[in-house]
C-alpha positions, 0 to 999 in steps of 0.5 A: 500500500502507498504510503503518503505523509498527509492525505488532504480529503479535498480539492477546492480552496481549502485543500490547496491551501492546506498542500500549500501550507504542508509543502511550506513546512516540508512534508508531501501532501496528497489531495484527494479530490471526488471531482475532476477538477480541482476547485471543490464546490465552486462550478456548482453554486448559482451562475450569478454568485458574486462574492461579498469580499473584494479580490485584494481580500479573496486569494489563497497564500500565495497567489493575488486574484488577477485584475482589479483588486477592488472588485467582486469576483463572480462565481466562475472567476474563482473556479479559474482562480483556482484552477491557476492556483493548482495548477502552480503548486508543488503538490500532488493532486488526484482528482476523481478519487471519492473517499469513503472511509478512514480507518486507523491502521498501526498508528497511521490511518487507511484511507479508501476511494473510489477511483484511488484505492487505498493509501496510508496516511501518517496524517490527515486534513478533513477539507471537504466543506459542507456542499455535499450536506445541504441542511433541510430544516424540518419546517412544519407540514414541508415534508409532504409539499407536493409543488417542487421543493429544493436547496439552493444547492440545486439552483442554478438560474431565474429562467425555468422559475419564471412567472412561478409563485417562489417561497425562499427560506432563509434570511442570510446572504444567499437567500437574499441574493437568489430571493432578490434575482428571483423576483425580477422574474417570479412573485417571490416571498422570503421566509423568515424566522428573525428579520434580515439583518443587513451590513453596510458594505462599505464604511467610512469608503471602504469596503468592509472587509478592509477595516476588518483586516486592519483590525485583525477581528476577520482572523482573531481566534473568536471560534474558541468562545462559540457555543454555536455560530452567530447569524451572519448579517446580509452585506449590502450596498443598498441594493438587497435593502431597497429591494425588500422595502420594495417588496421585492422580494417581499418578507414574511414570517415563517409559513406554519402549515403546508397542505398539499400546494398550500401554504398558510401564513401566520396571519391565516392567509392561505395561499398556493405556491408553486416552488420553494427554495430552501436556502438555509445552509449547510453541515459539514460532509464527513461521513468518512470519518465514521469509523474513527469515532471522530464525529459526534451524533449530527455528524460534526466533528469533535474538534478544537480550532481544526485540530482532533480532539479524540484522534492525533493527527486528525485536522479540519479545514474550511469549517464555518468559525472553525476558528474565526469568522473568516475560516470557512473564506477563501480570504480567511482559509489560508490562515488557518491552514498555515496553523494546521499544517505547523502543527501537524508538522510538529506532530508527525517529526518535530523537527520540520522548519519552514523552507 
């Protein structure tokens, strides 16, 4: 069997920030991406996915977003972003390899796939993020709405819901944003359980993100202080605002009962809906990791700050406030790989220094 010093399970942005990080503390990574290109979950999002960070504040270690760096790079701009960025490191990547399962072997762990057999592992990276489990929450009477229900992992474009009555669940970025381009071509309602609650954009002229790098609140080791992850405000420039002052998308409290097509609203309107798009997040997809006892109930992993608490030499990468607000970030990732890999560096020979 091959054996490898870190398996790294995942090839998108926290992947590649982890073999960049392993290769700078010495040690020869393997990534192991299900997909056949490594840029993880980015080609699957919705066309229109713009992000929230400028591009000076949404780069990997190591390589800058080309072009302006004061602009919001869209979806298929990062999927060429990162495929650049693989394609320039020293790292070995496998693509179509799905794991399946990690297991202990001899104080080293077995690594098993689909399409990439089986390596052992002196150390391993979970990277695999949380596309993969989108969450559905259990809302009331949902599970037998008979119209056409999905996450908004399964939304792509406007075009086939136009003209259709769409309920959006969901009150954070993505819900806004897929509620607000939905209602160009749809009467749409956004469903929520609080008010949206939204953040300016830019202060004082400048983008956000630049007070919090200059700060250091966007990397500061918040994670540790969590019970649970706080509600992330809605970035705007004013846009997403004046569309919900307008009514469009309009805002509702949570629907309390679905019959059939029907949906009734807490102030007893009753009305038929056609679509409703659940955009309330996701969990992090780990089933792998079952047999090592390294999950807890709801399949979350039992960690602190990224690093195993009940298996050495077990690491996380890419889990939302994994360790601060930034983690789960194409800008914030690369902080927290560079914790992880020093780490398990110290770890596997504790004599590894930087090259």
């Amino acid at each position: 069997m091959e054996i490898v010093d870190v398996a790294v399970i995942g090839g998108g942005q926290s992947g590649l920030a982890a073999a960049h990080a392993l290769r700078h503390y010495g040690l020869t990574p393997v990534v192991l991406e299900a997909s056949e290109r490594p840029t993880g979950s980015w080609p699957h999002y919705y066309d229109s996915l713009t992000l929230f960070s400028p591009a000076r504040y949404s780069a990997l270690p190591g390589m800058p977003v080309p072009g302006d760096p004061d602009r919001y790079p869209r979806r298929d701009e990062v999927v060429d972003y990162l495929l650049r960025y693989a394609a320039a490191l020293d790292a070995d990547i496998r693509t179509g390899v799905r794991v399946t399962e990690v297991r202990e072997a001899g104080g080293a762990y077995e690594v098993g796939s689909v399409g990439g057999g089986r390596v052992a592992a002196r150390a391993v990276i979970a990277a695999t993020g949380s596309f993969g489990r989108p969450y559905r929450p259990q809302l009331p009477g949902l599970a037998g709405f008979e119209g056409e229900l999905l996450h908004a992992a399964d939304y792509a474009t406007p075009e086939p819901f136009v003209g259709r009555r769409v309920v959006v669940v969901g009150a954070g970025n993505s819900a806004v944003q897929i509620a607000a381009e939905l209602a160009r071509h749809s009467r749409v309602t956004l469903a929520i359980k609080a008010p949206v609650k939204f953040a300016r954009q830019r202060v004082l002229g400048r983008d956000l993100h630049a007070w919090l790098a200059a700060t250091r609140l966007d990397t500061a080791p918040l994670g540790r202080f969590l019970r649970r992850p706080p509600r992330q405000p809605v970035l705007d420039d004013g846009r997403y605002r004046a569309a919900l002052a307008a009514g469009a998308p309009e805002q509702r409290p949570m629907f309390t009962a679905v019959d059939g097509t029907k949906v009734t609203w807490p102030d007893g309107a009753v009305e038929a809906v056609d679509t409703i798009v659940l955009a309330t997040g996701y969990r992090p997809d780990l089933p792998y990791l079952r047999p090592l006892g390294a999950l807890d109930a709801d399949g979350r992993p039992l960690h602190r700050e990224g690093l195993s608490i009940v298996r050495p030499r077990l690491a996380y990468l890419g889990l939302e406030w994994q360790r601060s607000l930034s983690s789960n970030t194409l800008r914030g990732v690369g902080v927290d790989a560079a914790r992880v890999a020093r780490r398990l560096a110290g770890e596997l020979a504790g004599r590894c220094r930087p090259q």
